[in-house]
PyMOL Python script that loads the backbone (N, CA, C, O; Angstrom):
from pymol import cmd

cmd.read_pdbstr("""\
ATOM      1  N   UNK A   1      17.131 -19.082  -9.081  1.00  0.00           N
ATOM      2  CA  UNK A   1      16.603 -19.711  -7.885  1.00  0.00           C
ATOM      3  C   UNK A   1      17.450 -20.933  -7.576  1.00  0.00           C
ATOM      4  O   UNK A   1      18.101 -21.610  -8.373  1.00  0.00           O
ATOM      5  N   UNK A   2      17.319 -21.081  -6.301  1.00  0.00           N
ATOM      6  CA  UNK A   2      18.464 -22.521  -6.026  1.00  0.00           C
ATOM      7  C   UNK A   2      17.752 -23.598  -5.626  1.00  0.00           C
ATOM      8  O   UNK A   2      16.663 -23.891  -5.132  1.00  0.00           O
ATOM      9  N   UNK A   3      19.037 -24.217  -6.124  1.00  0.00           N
ATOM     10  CA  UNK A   3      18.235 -25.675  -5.672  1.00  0.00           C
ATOM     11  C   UNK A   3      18.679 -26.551  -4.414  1.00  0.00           C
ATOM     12  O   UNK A   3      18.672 -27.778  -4.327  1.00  0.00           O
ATOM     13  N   UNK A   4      19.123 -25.471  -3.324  1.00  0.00           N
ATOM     14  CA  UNK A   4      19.461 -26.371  -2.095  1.00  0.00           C
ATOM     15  C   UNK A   4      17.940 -26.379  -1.166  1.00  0.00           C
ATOM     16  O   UNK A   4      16.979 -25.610  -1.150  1.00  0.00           O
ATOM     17  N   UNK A   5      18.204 -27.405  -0.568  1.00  0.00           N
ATOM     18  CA  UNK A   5      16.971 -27.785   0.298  1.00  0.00           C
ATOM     19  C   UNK A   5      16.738 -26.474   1.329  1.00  0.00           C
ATOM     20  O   UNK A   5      17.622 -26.355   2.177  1.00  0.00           O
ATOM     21  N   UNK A   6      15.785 -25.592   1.358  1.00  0.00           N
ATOM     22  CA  UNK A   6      15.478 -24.821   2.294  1.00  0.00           C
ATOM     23  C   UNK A   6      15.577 -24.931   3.862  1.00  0.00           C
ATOM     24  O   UNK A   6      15.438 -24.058   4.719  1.00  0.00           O
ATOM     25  N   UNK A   7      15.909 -26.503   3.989  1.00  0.00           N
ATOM     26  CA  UNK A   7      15.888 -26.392   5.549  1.00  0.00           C
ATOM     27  C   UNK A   7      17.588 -26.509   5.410  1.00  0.00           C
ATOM     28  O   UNK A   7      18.238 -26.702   6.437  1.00  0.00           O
ATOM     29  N   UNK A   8      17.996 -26.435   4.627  1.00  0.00           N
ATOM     30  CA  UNK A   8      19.738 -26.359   4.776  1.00  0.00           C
ATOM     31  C   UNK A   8      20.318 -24.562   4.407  1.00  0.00           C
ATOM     32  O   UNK A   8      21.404 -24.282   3.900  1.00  0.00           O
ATOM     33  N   UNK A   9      19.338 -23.654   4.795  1.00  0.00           N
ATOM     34  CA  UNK A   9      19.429 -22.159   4.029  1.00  0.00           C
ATOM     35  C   UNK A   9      19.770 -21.408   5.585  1.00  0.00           C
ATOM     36  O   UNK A   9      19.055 -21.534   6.579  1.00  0.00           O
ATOM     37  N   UNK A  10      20.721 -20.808   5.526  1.00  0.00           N
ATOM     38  CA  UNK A  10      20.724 -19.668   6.581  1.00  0.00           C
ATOM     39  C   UNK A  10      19.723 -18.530   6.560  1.00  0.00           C
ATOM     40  O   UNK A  10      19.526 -18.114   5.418  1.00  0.00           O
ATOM     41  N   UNK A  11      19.032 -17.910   7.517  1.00  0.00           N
ATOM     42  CA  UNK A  11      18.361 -16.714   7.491  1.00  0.00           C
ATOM     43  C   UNK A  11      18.577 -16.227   6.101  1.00  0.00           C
ATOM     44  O   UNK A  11      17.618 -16.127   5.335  1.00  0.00           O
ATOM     45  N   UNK A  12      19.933 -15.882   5.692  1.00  0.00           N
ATOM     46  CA  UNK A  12      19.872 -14.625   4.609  1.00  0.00           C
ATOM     47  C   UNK A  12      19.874 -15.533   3.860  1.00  0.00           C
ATOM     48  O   UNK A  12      18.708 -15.593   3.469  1.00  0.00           O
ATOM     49  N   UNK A  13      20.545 -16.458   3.294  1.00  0.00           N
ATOM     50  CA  UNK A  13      20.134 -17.643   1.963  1.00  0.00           C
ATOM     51  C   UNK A  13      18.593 -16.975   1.902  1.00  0.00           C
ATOM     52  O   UNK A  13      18.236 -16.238   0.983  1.00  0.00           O
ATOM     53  N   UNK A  14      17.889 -17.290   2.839  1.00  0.00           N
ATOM     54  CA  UNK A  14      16.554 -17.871   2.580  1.00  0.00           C
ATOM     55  C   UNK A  14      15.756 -16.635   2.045  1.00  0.00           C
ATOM     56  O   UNK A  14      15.138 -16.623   0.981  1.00  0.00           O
ATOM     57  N   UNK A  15      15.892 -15.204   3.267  1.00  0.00           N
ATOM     58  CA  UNK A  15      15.320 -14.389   2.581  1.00  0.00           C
ATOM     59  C   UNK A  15      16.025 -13.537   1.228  1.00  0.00           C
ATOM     60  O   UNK A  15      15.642 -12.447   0.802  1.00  0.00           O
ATOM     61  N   UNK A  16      17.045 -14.283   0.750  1.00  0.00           N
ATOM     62  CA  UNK A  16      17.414 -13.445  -0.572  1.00  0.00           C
ATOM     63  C   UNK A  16      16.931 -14.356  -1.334  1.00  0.00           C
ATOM     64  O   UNK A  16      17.022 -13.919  -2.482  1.00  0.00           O
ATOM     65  N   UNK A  17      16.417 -15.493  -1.343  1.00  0.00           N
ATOM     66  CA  UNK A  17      15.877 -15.846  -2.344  1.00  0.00           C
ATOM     67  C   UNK A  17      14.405 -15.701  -2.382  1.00  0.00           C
ATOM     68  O   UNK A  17      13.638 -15.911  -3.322  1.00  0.00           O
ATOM     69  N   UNK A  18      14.116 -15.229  -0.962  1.00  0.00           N
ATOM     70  CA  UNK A  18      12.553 -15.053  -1.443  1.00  0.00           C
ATOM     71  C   UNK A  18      12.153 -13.976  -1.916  1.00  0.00           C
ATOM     72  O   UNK A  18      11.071 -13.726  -2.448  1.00  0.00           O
ATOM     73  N   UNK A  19      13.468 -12.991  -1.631  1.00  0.00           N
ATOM     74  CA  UNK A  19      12.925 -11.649  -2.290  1.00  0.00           C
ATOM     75  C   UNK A  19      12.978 -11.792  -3.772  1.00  0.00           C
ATOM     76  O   UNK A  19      12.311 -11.122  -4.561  1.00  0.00           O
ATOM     77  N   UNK A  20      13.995 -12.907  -4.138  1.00  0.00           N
ATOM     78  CA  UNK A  20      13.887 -13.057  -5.947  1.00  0.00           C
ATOM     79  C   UNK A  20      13.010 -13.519  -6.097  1.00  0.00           C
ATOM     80  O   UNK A  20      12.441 -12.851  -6.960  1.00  0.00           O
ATOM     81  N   UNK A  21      12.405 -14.319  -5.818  1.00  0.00           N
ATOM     82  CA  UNK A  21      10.774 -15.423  -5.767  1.00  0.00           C
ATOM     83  C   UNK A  21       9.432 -14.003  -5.622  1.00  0.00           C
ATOM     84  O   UNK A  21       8.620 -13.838  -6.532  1.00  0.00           O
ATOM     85  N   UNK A  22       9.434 -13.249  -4.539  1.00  0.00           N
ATOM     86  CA  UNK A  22       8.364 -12.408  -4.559  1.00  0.00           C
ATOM     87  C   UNK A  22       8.782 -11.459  -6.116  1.00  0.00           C
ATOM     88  O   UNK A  22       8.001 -11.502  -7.067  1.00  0.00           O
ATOM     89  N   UNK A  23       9.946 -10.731  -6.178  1.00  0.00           N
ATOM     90  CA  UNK A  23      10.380 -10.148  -7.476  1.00  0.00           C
ATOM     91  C   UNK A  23       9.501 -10.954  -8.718  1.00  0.00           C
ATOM     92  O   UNK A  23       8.351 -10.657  -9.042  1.00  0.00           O
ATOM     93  N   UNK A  24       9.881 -11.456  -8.999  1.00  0.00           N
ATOM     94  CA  UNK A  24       9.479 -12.778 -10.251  1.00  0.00           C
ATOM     95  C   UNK A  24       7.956 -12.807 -10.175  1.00  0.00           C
ATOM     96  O   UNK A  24       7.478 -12.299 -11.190  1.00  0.00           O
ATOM     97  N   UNK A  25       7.021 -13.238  -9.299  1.00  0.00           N
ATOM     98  CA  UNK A  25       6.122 -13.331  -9.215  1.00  0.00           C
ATOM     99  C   UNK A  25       5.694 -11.787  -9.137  1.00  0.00           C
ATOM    100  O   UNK A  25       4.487 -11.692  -9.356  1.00  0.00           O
ATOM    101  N   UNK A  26       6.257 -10.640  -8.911  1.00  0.00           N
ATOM    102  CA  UNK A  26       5.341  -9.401  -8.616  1.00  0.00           C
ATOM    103  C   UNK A  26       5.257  -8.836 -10.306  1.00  0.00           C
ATOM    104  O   UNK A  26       4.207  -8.369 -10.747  1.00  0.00           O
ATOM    105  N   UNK A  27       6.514  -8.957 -11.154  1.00  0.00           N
ATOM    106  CA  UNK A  27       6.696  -9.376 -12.661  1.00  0.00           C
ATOM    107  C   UNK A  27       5.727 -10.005 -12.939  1.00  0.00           C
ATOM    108  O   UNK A  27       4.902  -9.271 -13.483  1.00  0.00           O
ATOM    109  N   UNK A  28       5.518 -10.640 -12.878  1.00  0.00           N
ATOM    110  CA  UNK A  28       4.422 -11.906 -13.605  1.00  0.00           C
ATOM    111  C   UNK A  28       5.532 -12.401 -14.595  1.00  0.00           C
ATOM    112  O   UNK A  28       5.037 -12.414 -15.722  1.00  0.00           O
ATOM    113  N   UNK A  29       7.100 -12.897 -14.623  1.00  0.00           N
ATOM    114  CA  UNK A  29       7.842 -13.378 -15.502  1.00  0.00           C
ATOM    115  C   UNK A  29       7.134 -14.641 -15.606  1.00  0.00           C
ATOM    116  O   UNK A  29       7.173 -15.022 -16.776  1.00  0.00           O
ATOM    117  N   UNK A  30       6.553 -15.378 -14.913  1.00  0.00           N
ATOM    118  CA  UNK A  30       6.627 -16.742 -15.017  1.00  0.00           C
ATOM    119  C   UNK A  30       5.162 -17.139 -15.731  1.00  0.00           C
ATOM    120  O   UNK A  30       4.205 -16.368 -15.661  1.00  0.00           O
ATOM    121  N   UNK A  31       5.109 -18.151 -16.275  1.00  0.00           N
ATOM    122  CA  UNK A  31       4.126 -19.167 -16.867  1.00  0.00           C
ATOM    123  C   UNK A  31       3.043 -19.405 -15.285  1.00  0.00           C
ATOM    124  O   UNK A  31       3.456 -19.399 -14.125  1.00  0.00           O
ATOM    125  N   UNK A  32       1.648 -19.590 -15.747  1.00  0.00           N
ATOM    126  CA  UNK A  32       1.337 -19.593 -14.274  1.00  0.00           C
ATOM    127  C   UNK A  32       1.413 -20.698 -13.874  1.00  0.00           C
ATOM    128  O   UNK A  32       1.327 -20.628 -12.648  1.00  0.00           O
ATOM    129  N   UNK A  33       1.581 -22.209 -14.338  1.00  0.00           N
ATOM    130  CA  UNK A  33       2.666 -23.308 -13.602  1.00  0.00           C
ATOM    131  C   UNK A  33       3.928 -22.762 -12.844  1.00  0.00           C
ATOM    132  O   UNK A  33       3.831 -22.779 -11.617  1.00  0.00           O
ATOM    133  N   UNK A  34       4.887 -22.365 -13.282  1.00  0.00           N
ATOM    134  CA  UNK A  34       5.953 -21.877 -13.276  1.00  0.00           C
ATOM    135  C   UNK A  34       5.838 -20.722 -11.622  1.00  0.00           C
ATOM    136  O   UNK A  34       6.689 -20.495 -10.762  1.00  0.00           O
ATOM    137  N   UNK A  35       4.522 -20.274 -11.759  1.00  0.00           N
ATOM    138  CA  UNK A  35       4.248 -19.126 -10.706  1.00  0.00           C
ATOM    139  C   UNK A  35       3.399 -20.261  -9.332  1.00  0.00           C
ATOM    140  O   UNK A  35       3.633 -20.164  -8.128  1.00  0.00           O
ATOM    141  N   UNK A  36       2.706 -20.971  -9.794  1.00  0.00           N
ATOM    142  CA  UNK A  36       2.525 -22.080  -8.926  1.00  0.00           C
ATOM    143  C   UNK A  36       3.827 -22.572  -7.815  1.00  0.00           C
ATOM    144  O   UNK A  36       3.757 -22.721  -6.595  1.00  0.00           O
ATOM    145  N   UNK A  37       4.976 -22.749  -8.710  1.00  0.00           N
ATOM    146  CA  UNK A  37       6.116 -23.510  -8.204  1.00  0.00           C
ATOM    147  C   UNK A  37       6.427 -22.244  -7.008  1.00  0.00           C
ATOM    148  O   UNK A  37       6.150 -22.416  -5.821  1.00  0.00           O
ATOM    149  N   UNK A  38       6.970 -21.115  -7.473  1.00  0.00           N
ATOM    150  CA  UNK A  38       7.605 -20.426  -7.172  1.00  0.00           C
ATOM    151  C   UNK A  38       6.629 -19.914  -6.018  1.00  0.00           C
ATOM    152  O   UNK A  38       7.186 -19.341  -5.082  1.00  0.00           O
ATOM    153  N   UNK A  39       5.261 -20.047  -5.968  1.00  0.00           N
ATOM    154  CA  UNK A  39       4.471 -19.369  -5.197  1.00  0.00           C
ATOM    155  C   UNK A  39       4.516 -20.086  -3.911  1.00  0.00           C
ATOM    156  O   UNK A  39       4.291 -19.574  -2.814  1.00  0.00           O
ATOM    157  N   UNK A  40       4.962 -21.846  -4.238  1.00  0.00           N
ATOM    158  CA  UNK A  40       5.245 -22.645  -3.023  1.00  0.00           C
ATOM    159  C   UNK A  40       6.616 -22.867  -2.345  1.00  0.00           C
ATOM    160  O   UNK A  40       6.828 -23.554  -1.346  1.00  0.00           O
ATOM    161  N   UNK A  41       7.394 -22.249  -2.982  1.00  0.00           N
ATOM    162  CA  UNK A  41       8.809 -22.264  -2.879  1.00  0.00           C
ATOM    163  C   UNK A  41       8.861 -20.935  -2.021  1.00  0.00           C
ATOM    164  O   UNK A  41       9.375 -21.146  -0.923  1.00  0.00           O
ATOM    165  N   UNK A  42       8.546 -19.882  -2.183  1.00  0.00           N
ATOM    166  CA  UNK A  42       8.481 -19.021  -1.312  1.00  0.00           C
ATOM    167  C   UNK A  42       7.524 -19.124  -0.085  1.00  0.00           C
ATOM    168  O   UNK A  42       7.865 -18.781   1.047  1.00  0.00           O
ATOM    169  N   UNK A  43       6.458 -19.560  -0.364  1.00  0.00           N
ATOM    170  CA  UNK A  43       5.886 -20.241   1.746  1.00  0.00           C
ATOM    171  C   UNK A  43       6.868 -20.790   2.197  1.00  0.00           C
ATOM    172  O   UNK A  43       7.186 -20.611   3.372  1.00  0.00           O
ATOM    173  N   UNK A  44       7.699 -21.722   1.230  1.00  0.00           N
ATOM    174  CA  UNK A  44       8.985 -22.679   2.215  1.00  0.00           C
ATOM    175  C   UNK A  44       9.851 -21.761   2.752  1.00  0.00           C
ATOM    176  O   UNK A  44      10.013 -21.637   3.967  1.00  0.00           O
ATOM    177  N   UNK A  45      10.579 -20.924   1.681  1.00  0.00           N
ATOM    178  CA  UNK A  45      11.538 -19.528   2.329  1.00  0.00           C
ATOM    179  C   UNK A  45      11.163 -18.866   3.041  1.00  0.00           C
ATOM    180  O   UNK A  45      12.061 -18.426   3.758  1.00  0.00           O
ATOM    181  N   UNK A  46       9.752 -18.335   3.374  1.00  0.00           N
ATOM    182  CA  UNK A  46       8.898 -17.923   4.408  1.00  0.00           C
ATOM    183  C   UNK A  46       8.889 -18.151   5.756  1.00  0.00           C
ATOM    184  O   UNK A  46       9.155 -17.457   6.737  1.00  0.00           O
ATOM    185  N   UNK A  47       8.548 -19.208   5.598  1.00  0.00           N
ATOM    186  CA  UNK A  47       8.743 -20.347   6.663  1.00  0.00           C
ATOM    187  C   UNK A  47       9.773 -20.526   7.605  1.00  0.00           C
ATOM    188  O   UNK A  47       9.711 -20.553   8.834  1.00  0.00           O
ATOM    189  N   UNK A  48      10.957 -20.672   6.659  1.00  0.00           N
ATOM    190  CA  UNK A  48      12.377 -20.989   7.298  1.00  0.00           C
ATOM    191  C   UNK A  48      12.777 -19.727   7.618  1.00  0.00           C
ATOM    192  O   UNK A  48      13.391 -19.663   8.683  1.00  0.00           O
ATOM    193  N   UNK A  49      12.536 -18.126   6.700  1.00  0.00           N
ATOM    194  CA  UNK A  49      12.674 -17.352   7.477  1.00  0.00           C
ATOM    195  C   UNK A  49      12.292 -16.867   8.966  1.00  0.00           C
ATOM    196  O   UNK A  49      13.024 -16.327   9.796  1.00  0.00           O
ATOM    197  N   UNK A  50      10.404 -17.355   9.095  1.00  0.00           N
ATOM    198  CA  UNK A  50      10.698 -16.890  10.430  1.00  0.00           C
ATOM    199  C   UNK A  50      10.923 -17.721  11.705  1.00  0.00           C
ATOM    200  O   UNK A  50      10.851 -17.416  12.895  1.00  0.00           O
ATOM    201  N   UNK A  51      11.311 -19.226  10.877  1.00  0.00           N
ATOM    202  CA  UNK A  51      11.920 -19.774  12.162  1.00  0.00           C
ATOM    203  C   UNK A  51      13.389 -19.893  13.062  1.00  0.00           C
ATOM    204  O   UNK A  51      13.841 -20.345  14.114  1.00  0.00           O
ATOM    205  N   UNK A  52      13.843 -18.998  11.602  1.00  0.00           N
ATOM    206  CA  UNK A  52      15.381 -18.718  12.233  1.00  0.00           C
ATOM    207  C   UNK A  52      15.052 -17.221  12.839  1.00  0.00           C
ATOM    208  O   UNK A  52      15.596 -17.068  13.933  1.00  0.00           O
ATOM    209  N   UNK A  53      14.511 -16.409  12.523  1.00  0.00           N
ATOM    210  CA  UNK A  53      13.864 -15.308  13.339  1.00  0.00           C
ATOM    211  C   UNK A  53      13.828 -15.362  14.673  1.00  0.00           C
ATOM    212  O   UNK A  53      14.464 -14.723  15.510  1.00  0.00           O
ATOM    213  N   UNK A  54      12.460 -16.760  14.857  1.00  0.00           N
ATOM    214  CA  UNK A  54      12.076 -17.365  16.361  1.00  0.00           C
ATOM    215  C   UNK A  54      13.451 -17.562  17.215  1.00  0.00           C
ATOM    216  O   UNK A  54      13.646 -16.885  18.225  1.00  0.00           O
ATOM    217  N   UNK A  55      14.389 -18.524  16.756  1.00  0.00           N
ATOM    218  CA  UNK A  55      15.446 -19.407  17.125  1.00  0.00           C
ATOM    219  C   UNK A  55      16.288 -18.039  17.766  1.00  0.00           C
ATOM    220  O   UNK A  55      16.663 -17.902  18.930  1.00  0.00           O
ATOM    221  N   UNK A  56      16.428 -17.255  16.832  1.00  0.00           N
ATOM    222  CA  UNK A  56      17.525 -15.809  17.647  1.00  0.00           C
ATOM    223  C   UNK A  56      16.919 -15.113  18.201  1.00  0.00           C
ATOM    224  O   UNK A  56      17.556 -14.505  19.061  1.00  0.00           O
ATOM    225  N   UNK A  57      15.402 -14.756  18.093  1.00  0.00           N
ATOM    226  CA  UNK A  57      14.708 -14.042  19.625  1.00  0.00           C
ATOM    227  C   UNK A  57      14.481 -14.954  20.514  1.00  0.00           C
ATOM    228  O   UNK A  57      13.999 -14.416  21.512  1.00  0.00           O
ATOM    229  N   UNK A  58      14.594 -16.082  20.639  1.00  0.00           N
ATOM    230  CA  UNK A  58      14.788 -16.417  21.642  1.00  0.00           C
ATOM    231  C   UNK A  58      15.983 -16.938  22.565  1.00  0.00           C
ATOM    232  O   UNK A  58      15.940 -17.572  23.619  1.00  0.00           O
ATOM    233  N   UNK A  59      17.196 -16.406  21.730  1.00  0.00           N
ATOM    234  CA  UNK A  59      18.767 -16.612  21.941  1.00  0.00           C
ATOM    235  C   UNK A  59      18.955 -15.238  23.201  1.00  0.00           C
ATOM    236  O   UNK A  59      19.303 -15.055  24.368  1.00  0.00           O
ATOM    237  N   UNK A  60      18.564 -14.675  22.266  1.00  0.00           N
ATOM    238  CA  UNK A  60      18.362 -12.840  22.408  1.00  0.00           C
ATOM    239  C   UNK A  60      17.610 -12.717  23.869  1.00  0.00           C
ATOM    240  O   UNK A  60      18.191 -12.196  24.821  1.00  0.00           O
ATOM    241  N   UNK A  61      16.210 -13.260  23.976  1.00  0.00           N
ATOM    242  CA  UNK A  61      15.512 -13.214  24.981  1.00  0.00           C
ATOM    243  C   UNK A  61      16.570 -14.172  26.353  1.00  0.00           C
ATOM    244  O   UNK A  61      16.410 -13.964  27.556  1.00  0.00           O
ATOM    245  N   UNK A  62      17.512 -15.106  25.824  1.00  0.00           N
ATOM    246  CA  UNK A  62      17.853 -15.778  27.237  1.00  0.00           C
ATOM    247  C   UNK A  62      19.230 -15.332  27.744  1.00  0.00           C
ATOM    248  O   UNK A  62      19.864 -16.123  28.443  1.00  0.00           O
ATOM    249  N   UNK A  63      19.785 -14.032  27.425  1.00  0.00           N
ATOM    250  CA  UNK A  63      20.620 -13.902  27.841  1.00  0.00           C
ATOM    251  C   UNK A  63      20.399 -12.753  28.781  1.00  0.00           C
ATOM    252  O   UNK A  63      19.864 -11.651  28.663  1.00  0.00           O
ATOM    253  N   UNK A  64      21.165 -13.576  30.028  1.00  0.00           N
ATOM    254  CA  UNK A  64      21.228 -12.544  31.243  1.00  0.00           C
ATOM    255  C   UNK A  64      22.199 -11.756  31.478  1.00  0.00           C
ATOM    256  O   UNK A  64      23.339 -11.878  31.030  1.00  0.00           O
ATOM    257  N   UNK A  65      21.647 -10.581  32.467  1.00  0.00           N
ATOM    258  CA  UNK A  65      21.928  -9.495  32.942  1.00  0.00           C
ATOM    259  C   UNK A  65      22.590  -9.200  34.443  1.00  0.00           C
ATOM    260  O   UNK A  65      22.020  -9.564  35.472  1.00  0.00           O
ATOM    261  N   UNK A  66      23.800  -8.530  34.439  1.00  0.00           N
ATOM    262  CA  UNK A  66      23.756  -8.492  35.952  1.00  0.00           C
ATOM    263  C   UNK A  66      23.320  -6.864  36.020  1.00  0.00           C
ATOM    264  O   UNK A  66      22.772  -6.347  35.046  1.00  0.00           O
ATOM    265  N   UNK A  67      23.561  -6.220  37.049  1.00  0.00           N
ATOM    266  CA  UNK A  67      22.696  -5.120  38.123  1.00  0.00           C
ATOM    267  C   UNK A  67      23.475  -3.667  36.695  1.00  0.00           C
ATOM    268  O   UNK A  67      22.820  -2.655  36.445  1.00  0.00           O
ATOM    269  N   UNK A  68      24.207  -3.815  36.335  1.00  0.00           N
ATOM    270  CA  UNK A  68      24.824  -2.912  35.084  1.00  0.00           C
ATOM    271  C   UNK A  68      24.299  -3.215  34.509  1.00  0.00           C
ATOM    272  O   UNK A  68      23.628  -2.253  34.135  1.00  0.00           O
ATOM    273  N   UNK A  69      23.901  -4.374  33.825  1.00  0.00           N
ATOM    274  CA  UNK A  69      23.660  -4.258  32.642  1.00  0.00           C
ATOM    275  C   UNK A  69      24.363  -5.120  31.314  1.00  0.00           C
ATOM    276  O   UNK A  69      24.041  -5.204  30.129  1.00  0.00           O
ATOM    277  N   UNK A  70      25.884  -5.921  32.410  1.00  0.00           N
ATOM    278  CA  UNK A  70      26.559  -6.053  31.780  1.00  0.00           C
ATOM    279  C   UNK A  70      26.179  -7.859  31.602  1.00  0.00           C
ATOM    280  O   UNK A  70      25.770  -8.418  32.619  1.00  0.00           O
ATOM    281  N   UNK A  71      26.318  -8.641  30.398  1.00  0.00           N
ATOM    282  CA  UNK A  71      25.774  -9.954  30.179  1.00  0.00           C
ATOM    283  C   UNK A  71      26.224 -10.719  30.616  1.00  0.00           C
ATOM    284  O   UNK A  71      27.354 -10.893  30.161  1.00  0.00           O
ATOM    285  N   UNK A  72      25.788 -11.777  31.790  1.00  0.00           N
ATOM    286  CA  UNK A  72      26.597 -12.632  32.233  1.00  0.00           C
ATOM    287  C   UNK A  72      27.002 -14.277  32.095  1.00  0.00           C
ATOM    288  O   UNK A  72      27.862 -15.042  32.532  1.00  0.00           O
ATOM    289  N   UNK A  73      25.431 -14.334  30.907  1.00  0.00           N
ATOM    290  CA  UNK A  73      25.396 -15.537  30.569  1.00  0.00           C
ATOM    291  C   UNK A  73      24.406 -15.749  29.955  1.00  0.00           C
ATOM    292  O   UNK A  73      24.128 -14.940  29.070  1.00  0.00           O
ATOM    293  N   UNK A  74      23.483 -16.935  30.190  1.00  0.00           N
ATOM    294  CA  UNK A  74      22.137 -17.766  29.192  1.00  0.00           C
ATOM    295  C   UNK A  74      21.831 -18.580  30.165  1.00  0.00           C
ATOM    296  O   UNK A  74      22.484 -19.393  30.820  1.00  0.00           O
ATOM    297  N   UNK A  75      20.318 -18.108  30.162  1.00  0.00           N
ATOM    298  CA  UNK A  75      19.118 -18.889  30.486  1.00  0.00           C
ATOM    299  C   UNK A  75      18.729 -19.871  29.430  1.00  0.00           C
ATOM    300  O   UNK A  75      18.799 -19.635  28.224  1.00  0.00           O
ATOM    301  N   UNK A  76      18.246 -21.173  30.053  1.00  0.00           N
ATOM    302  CA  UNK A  76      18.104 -22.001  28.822  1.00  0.00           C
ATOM    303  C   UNK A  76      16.696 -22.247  28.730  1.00  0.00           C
ATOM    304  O   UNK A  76      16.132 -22.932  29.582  1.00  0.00           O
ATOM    305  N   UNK A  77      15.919 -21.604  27.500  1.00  0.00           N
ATOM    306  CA  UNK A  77      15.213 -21.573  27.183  1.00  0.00           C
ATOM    307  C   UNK A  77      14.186 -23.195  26.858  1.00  0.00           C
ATOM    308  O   UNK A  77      14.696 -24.144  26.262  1.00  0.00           O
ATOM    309  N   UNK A  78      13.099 -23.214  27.247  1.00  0.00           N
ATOM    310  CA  UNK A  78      12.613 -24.154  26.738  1.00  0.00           C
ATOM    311  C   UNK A  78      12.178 -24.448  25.537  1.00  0.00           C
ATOM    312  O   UNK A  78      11.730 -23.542  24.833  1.00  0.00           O
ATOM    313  N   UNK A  79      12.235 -25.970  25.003  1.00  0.00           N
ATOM    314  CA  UNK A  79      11.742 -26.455  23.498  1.00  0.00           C
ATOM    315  C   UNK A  79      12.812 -26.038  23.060  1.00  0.00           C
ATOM    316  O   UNK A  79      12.376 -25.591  21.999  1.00  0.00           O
ATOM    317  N   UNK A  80      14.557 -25.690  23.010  1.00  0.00           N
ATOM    318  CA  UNK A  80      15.305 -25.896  22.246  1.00  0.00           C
ATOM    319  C   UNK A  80      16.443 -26.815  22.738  1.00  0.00           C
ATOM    320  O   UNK A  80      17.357 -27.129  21.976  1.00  0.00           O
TER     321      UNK A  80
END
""", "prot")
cmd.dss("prot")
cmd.show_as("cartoon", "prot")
cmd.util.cbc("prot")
cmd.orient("prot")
């Protein structure tokens, strides 16, 4: 498990470590302190996963279209 700050994790940082975090905990490897930690460490990876989720559907959602089909640019979305 790492020890960089979760809000410094790209999408995949974040969900490859939570899949080791859910792994571990679906094991029961850990001490249940130990499963405490990890049980809050993954809401954080959680978390940051689906806000980088949010952040690219709504990248996704602001890009426009002309009469083809073909992309002509970005709408700028509000709250970013």
């Amino acid at each position: 498990m790492s020890e960089r700050p979760v809000s410094e994790m790209s999408f995949e940082e974040a969900m490859r470590e939570l899949e080791e975090v859910v792994g571990k905990l679906e094991r029961g490897d850990a001490a249940l302190a130990d499963s405490i930690t990890l049980y809050e460490r993954g809401a954080e990876l959680k978390k940051r996963c689906e806000t980088k989720l949010k952040e690219a559907e709504e990248k996704v959602a602001a890009i426009t279209l002309d009469r083809d089909g073909t992309p002509t640019g970005t709408t700028p979305v509000e709250g970013l």
